[in-house]
KEMI-355903 format. One record per residue: residue in one letter; x, y, z of N, C-alpha, C in turn. Coordinates in pm, whole numbers, plus 50000, padded with zeros to 5 digits. Atoms other than C-alpha are relative to their C-alpha. Layout:
AXYZXYZXYZ;...
END
This chain:
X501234999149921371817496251183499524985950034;X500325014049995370727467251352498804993849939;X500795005550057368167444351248499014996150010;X501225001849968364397440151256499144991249988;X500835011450017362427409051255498505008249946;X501074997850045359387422351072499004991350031;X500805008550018357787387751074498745000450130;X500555001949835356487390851465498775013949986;X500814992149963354487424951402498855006249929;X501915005350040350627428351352500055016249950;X500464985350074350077459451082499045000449959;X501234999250059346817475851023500025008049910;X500144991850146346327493350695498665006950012;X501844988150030343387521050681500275009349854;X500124991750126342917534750325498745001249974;X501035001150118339657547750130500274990749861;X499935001750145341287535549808500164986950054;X499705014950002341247496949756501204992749902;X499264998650062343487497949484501655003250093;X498984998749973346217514749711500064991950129;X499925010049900345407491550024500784986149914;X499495012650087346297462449775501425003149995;X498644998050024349597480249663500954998250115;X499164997149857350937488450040500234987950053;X500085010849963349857454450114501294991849982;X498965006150098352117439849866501605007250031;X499224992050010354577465949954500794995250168;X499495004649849354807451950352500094983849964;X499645012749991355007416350271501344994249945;X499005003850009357677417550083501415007750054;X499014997749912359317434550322500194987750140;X500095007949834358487406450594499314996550052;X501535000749871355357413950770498954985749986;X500815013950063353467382850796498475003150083;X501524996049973350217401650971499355011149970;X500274985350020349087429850772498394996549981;X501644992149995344687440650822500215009349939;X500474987550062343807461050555498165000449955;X501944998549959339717464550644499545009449869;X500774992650085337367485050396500095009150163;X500724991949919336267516150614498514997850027;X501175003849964333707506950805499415010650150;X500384993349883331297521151103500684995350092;X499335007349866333277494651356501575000649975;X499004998349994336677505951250500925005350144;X499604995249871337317524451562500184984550095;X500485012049906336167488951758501394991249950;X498665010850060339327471651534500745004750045;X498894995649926341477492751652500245001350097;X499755000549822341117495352005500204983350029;X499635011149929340847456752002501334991149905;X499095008950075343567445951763500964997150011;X498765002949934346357448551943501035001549908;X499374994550141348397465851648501355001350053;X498814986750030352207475651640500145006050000;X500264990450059351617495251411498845003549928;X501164998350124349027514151192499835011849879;X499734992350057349157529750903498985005449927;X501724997250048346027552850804500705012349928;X499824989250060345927575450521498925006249987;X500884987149988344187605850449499685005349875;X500005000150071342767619150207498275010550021;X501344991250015340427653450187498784997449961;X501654999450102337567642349970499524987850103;X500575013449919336897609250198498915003950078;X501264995349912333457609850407500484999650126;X499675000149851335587596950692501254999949966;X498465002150065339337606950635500674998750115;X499655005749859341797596950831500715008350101;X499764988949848342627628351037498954996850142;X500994998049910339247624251169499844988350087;X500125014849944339697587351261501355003050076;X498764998249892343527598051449499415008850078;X500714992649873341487625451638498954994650041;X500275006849909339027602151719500144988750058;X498825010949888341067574051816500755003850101;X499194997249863343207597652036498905004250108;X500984990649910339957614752196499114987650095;X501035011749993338657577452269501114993550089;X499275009049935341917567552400500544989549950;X499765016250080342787540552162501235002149964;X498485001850085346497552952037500884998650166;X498955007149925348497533752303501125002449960;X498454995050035352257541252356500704988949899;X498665008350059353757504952250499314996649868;X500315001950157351547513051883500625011249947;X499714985550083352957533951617499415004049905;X501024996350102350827556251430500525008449879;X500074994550135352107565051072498945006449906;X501164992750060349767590150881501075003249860;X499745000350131349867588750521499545011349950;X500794986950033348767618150306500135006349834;X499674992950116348377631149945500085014749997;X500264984849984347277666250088500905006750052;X499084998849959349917684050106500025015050039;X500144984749962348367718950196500435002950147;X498944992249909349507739950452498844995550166;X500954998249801346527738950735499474980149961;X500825015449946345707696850676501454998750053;X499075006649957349527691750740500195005750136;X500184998949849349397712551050499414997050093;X501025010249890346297696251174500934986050006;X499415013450006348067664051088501354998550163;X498565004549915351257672051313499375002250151;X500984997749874348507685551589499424991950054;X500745006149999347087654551597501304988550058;X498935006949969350627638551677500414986149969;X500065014050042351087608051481501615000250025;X498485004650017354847589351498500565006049852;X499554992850088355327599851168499155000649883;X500924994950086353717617050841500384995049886;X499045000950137354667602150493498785004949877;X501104992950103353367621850189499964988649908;X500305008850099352197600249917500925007949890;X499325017749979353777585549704500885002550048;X498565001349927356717572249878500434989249922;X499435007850099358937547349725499834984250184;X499745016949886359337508049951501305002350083;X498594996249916362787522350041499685009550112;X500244989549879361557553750232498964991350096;X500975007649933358577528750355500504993750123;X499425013449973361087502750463500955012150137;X499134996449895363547528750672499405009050096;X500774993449920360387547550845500214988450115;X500195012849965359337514150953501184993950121;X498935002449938362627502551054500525008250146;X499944995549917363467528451264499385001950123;X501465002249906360047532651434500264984950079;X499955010649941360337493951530501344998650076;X498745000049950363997501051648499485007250133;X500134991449876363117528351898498794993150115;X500775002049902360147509452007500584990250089;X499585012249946361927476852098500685004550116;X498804993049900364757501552303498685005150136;X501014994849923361367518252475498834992350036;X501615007849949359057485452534499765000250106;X500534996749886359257487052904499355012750060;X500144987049960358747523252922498555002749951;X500944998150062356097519952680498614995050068;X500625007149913354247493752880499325004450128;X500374997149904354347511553171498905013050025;X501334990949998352527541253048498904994949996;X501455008250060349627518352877499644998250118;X500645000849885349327508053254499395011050061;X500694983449885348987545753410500984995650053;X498994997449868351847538153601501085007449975;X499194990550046353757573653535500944998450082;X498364994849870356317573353857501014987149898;X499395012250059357217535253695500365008949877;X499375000550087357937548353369501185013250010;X498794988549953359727580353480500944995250018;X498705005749961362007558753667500804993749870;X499385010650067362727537653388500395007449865;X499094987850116363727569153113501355001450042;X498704996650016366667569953311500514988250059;X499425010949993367497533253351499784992549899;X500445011750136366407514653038500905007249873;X499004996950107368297534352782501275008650049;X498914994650001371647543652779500455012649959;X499354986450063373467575552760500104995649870;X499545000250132375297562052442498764995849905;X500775001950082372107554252295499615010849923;X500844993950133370507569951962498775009150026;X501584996349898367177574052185499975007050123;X499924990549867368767587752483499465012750044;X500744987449983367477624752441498664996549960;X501434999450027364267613252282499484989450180;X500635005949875363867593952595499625009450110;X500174992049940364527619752782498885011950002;X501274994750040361777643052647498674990650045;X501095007149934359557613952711499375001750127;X500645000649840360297616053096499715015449992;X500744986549886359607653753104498735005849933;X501104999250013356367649052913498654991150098;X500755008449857355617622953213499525007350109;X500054988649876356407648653458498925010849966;X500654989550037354337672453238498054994050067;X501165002150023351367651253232499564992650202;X500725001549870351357640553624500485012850070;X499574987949898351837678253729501275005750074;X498485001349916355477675253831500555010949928;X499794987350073356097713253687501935000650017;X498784989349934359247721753897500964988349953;X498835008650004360887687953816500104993949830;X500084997850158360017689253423500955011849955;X499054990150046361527719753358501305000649956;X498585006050005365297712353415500104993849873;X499585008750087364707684053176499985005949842;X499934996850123363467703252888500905012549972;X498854984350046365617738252948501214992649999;X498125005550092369077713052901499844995849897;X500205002550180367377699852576500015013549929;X500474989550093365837730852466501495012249980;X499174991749978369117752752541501584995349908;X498925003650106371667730252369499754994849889;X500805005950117369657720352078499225010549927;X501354983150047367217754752039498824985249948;X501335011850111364397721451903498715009850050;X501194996649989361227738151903499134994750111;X500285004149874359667716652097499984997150144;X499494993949862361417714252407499465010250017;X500684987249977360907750552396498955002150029;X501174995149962357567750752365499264989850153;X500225003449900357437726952649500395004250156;X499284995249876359757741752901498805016750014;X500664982149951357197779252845498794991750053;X501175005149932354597749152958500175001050153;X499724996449846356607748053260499785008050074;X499874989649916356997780153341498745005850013;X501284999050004353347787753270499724991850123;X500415000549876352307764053510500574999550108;X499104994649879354377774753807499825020449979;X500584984849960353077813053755501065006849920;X498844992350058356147823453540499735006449876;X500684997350121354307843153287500945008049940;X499334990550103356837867053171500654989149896;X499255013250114359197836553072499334994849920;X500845007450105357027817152943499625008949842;X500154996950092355697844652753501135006949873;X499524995050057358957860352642500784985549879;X499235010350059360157821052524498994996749900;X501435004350078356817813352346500235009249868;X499654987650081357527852152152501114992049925;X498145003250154361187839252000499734988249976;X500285016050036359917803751948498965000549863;X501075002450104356827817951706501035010449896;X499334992550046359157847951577500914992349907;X499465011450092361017821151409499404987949938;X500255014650044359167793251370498375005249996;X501214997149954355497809951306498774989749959;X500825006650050353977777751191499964987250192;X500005008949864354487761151586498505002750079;X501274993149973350757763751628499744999650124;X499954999749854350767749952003500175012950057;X499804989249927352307777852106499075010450001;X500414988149967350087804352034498514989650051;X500975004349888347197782252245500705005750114;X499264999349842349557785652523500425013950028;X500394990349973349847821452457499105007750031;X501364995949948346617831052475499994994150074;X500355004949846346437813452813500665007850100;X499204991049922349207839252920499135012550008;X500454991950028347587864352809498364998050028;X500855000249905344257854752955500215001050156;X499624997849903345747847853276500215013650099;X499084989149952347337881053294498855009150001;X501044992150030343897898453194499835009449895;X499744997650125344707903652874499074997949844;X501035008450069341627889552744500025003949811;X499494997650126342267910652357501034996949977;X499385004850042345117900352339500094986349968;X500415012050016344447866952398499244998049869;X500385001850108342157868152120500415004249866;X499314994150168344597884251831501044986350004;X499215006450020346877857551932499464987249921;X500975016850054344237826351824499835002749889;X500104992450119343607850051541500684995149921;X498474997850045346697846451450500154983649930;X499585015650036347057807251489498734993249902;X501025008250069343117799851302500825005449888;X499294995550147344877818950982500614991449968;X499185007850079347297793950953499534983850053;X500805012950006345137759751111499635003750052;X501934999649963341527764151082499514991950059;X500735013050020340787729651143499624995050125;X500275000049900340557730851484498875000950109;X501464997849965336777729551648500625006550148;X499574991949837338647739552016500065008949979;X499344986549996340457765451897499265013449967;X501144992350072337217781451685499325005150130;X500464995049886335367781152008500795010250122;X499544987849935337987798152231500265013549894;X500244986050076338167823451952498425006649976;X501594998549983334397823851954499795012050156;X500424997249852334467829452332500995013749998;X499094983749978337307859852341499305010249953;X500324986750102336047876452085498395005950030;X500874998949914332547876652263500335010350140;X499714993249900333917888052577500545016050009;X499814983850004335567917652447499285007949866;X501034993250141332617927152217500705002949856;X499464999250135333887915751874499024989749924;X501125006549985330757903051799500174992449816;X500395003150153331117899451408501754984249999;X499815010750000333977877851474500054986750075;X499885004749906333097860851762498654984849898;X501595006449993329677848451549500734995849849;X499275011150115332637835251184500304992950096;X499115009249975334547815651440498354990750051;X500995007549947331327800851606499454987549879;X500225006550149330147794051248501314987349971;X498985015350084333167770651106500384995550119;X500635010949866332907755051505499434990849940;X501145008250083329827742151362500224993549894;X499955006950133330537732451047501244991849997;X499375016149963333867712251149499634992950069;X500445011249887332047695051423499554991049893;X500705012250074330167678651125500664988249986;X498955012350032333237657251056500834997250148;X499285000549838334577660151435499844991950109;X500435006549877334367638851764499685008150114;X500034991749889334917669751943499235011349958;X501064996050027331667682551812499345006350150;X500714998249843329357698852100498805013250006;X500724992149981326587718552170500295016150041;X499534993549973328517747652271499545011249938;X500184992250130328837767951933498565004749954;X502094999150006324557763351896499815013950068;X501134994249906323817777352215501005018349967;X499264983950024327007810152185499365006649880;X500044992850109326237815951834498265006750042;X500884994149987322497817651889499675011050125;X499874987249945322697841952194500335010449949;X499404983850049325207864251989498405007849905;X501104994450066322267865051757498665008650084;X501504994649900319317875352046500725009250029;X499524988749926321867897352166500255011349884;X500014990850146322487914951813498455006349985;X501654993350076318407924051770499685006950084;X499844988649874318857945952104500015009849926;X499544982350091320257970251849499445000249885;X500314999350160318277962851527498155008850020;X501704999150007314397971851427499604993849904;X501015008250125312047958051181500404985649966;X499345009250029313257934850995501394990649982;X498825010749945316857930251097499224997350138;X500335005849777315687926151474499464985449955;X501195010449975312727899451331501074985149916;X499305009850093315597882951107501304994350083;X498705007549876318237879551405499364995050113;X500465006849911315607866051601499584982049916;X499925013950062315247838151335501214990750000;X498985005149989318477831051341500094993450118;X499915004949868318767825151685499034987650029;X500515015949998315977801151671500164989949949;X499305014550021317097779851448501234991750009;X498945009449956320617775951584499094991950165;X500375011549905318697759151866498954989549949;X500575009450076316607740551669500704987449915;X498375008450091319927728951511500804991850077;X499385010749932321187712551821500164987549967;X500075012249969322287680951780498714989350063;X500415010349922320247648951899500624995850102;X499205008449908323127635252060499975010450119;X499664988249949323607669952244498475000350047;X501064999149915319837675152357499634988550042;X500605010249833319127645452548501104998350047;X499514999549862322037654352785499425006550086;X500684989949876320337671053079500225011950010;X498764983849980323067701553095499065007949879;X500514996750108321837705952725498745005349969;X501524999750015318337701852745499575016650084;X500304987049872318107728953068500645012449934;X499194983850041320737754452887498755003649881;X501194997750087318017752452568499105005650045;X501514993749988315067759952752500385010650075;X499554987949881316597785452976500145012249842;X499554994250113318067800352642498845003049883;X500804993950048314947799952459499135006950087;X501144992149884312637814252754500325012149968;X499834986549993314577844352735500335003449869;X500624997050139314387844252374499135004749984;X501594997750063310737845052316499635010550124;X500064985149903310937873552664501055009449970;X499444986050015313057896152447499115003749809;X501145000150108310517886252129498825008950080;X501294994549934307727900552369499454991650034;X502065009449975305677867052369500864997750159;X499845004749862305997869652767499324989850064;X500475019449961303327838352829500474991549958;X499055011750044305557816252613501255000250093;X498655001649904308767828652795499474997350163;X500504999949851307107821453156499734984649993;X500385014749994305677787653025501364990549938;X499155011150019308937775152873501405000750148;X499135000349885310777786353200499884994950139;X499975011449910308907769753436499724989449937;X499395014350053309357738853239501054998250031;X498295001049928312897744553298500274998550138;X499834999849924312307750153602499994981450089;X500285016349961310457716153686500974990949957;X499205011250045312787698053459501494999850111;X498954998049870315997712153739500074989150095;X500465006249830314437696254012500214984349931;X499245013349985315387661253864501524996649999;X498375003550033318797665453779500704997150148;X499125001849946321167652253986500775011350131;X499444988949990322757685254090499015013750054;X500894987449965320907714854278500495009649877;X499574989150088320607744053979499225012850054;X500864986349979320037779054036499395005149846;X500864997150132317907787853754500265013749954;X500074982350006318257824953763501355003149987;X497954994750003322157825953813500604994749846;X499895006350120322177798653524499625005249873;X500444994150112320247818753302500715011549992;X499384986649994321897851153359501424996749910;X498665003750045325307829953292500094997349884;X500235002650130323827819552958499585013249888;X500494989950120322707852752790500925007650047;X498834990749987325567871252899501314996349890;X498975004650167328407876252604500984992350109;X498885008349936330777855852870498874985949999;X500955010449991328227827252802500334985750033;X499295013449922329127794352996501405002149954;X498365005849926332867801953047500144997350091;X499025002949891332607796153364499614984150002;X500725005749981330447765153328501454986549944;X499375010350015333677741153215500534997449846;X499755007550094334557718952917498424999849939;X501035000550092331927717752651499804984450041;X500425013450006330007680852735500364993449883;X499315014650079331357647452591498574995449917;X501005005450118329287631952299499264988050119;X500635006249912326357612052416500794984850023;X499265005449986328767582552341500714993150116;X499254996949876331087588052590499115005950164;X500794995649917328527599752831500284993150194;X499645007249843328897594953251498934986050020;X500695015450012327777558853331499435005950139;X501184999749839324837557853621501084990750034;X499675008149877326417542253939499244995250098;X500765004249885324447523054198500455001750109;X499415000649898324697530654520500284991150091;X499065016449979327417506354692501175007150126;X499004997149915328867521955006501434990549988;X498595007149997331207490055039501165002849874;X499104996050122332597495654698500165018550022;X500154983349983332777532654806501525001150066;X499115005549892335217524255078501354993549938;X499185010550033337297500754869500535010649896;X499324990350119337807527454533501135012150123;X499024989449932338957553854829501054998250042;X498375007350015341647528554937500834999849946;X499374998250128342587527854607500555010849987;X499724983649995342957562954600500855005350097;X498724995949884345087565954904501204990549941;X498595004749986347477540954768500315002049881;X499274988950109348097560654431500255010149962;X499094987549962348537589154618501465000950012;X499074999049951350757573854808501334996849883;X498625001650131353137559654464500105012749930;X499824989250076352697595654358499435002849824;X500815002750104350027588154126498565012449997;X501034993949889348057620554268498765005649849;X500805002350092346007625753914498784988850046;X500845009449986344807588753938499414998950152;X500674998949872343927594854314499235006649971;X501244992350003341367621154252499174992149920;X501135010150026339717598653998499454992450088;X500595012749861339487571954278498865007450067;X500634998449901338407594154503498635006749942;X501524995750042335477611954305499504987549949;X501175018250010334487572154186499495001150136;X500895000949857334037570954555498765003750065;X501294986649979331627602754577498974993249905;X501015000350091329947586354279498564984950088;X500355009149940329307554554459499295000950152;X500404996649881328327568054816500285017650026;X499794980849974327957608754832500155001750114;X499904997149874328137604055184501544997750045;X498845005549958331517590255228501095011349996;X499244988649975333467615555423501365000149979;X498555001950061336797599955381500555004849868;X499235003750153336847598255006499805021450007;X499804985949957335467638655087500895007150015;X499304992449942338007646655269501344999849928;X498765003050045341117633655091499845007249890;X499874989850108339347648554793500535015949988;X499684983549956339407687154959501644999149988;X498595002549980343127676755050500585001449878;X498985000450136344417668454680499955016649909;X500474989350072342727699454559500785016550079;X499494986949901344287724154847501794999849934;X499174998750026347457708454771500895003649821;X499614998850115347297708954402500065016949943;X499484986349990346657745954423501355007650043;X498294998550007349777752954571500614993449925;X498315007750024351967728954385499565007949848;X500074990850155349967749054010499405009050018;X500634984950018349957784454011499125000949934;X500404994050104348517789853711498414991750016;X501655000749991345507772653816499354998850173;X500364999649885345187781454198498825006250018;X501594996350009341987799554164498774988850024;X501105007350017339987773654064500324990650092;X499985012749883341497742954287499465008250153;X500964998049898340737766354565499024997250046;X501555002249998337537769354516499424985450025;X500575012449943337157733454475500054995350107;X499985002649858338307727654788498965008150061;X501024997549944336267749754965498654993950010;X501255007249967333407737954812499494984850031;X499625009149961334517704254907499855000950183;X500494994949857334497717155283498505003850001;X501094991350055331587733955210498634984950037;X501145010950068329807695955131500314988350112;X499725006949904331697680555430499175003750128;X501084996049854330167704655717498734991749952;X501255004949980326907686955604499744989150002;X500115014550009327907654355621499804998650157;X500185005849866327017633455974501304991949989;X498555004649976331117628655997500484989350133;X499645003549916332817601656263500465009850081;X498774990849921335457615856519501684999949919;X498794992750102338547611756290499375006449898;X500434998250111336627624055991500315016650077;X500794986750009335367655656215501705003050040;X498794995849905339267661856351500505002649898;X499504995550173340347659855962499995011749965;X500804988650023338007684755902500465015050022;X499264988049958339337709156150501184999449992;X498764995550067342857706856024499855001549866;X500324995450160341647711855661499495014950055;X500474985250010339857741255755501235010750084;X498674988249958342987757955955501165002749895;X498944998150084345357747255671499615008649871;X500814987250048342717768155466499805010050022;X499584988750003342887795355608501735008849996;X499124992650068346707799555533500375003349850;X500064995450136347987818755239500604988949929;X499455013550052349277794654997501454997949999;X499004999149961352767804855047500674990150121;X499715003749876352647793155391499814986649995;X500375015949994351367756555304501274992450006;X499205011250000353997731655358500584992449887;X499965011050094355587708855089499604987950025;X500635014949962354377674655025498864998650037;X501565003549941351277659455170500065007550129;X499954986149893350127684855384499334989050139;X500595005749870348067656455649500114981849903;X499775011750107348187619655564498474996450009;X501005002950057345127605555397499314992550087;X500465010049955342587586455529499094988749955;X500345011250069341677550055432498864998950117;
END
């Protein structure tokens, strides 16, 4: 095996124990390393790691910790901080069944159980720094966003006869996966997955066929992939998406069933089991999964107001059918999961408005009808600043109904992460949409829609960045079945926001070829860029 200069690469050490930071320490130096960070756990740990410019890092875990280090790899990946050309080793004494599945869910380079000996240390290590050196350009090029660049370079940078050759290959058709390239992913993982049977592949190629509308496949490859292997927890997410799709909505929810039994640990997965089991009136377990929602968010990044506002509806909606003192005791409940909101979570706007909407018609199924009138036109007044025209009445309806904000999106980002105000800057409006046409044009059509909604953020008037937007969205419907519904729509209502713009004469000529290529079926659309963009 060839040979690794250790001396050149910067290792960070994350332990609770100080005792075993010392040992590991001792344990990489005299293997070589001449830059090992081993920090105390601190509040600015996250801040070291995004700026430290690591190799590698090796964080262990450890159940009883206040901040263990699952919760620091899920929020380092949720933050964006685990870069391709770092490798993330996860350490672990816990060797139970649902932390090691969160662990592999969480996708670190590799897992080593405690203890390990300096030998197993030394040939993780080794290897890891082997494959990266073979994959630094490739690696590089993701860290940029430039997916077509690294695609190309999976099948010019390593060699057939290489060691890495198939793992490279998986790489490019998780490239293809992740910039939408369905039809030209596939291939790559059904010649892995078919002469290998690897699990993975598999469960990537039923990604394929999922999004390209191929639900039987998908679902019949997903079936012999868990039938054997019933600890491949991915998969049954991606079943229940078949099985939503298809209108299967119970089934969908025995399948999540299925996967919280064997990892709980999941705050997503709690909530779409929250939400199914709601929809098809399974109220008693719709209102456990909501519950341990809540109670992993405590340790979670992907915490959210969500779980509050469902659970306490199920509760207002449960005292429909009670009297006395269950009715007066499921109306307590319900108030204090909103009382329980978060801080970070009520001063978002979305938050604040779903609350008062959500208690109004609380305290108007309590009877006190002058409280529910006075906390609803509060809501009301408070609307009229947001950003966003709200229908108040459609919004509320959407909130006390057991389908309670599904249609409304992604559960809001921690105040943290929150959308940055933009000033309005036509010229810089103009200049992001440029941008956006010319990482269409490298086939960057993801990072084009960012551009082009920066654009909208910067000048709402700017019909160009408008129009190219409707465009990516018409075409992205055709090129993914499995989510043509909704890009529709966006388009439309993208047209929809154009008729009211005061458009040039190319803008308005755009216009009317968007709206003719809208009214064909999607069949009929063209391949490729259906009109070329306009800068």
């Amino acid at each position: 095996m060839p040979a690794v200069d250790f001396s050149s690469k910067r290792i960070l050490l994350i332990d609770s124990s100080g005792n075993f930071r010392s040992t590991l320490r001792g344990m990489l130096t005299s293997l070589g390393f001449g830059h090992v960070d081993a920090p105390p756990i601190r509040d600015d740990l996250l801040d070291t790691i995004g700026d430290g410019g690591y190799d590698i890092i090796l964080i262990g875990h450890n159940d009883r910790d206040r901040y263990t280090g699952l919760q620091i790899l899920e929020e380092a990946r949720y933050r964006g901080l685990i870069k391709p050309t770092c490798a993330w080793i996860l350490m672990t004494s816990d060797a139970s069944q649902e932390s090691v599945l969160y662990a592999i869910e969480m996708r670190p380079d590799e897992v080593l159980t405690k203890p390990f000996t300096i030998n197993e240390l030394k040939k993780r290590l080794h290897i890891l720094c082997l494959r990266r050196q073979e994959l630094e350009a490739i690696d590089r090029a993701i860290e940029k966003g430039a997916l077509n660049r690294a695609i190309k370079l999976c099948d010019t940078e390593v060699s057939r006869s290489s060691k890495n050759y198939d793992y490279t290959q998986l790489i490019k058709g998780q490239l293809l996966l992740q910039s939408e390239q369905y039809a030209r992913a596939k291939p790559v993982f059904a010649s892995h997955y078919w002469s290998t049977k690897d699990l993975m592949p598999g469960f990537w190629l039923a990604t394929c066929h999922f999004h390209l509308g191929q639900y039987s496949e998908a679902q019949t490859l997903l079936e012999s992939l868990l039938a054997s292997h019933e600890l491949l927890i991915p998969a049954y997410d991606l079943l229940a998406k078949i099985h939503e799709a298809k209108g299967e909505h119970e089934d969908a929810c025995r399948v999540l069933q299925r996967a919280i039994v064997r990892s709980p640990l999941a705050v997503e997965r709690q909530n779409e089991v929250g939400r199914l089991a709601a929809e098809t009136g399974q109220i008693d377990v719709a209102i456990q999964a909501y519950r341990k929602s809540i109670s992993l968010g405590e340790k979670s990044c992907k915490a959210s107001a969500e779980p509050f506002l469902r659970l306490a509806n199920l509760h207002r909606y449960q005292a429909g059918d009670l009297e006395g003192r269950d009715r007066d005791y499921a109306f307590q409940e319900a108030e204090k999961l909103l009382d329980r909101v978060p801080r970070a979570f009520r001063d978002q706007p979305e938050v604040k408005l779903n609350l008062m909407l959500l208690k109004g018609q609380l305290l108007e199924d309590m009877g006190l009808e002058d409280e529910a009138a006075s906390v609803l036109d509060e809501a009301r007044e408070f609307s009229l600043g947001l950003k966003d025209v709200v229908d108040i009445e459609q919004q509320k309806a959407r909130l006390v109904s057991l389908k309670a904000m599904a249609a409304q999106g992604s559960p809001p980002a921690p105040a943290a992460q929150g959308k940055r105000k933009v000033e309005h800057d036509p010229i810089m409006s103009d200049k992001v949409n440029r941008i956006g046409v010319r990482n269409y044009m490298a086939g960057k059509r993801t990072q084009a829609m960012r551009y082009f909604g920066m654009a909208m953020e910067y000048d709402a008037t700017n019909g160009r960045a408008l129009l190219n937007l409707a465009q990516l969205f018409l075409e992205a419907a055709r090129d993914t079945p499995s989510r043509h519904d909704e890009r529709r729509r966006m388009f439309d209502r993208y047209l929809r926001l154009a008729h009211r713009l005061t458009l040039e004469d190319a803008e308005k000529a755009r216009l009317g070829e968007l709206v003719r290529l809208g009214r064909l079926e999607t069949p009929q659309l063209a391949a490729g860029p259906l009109l070329t963009l306009i800068k």
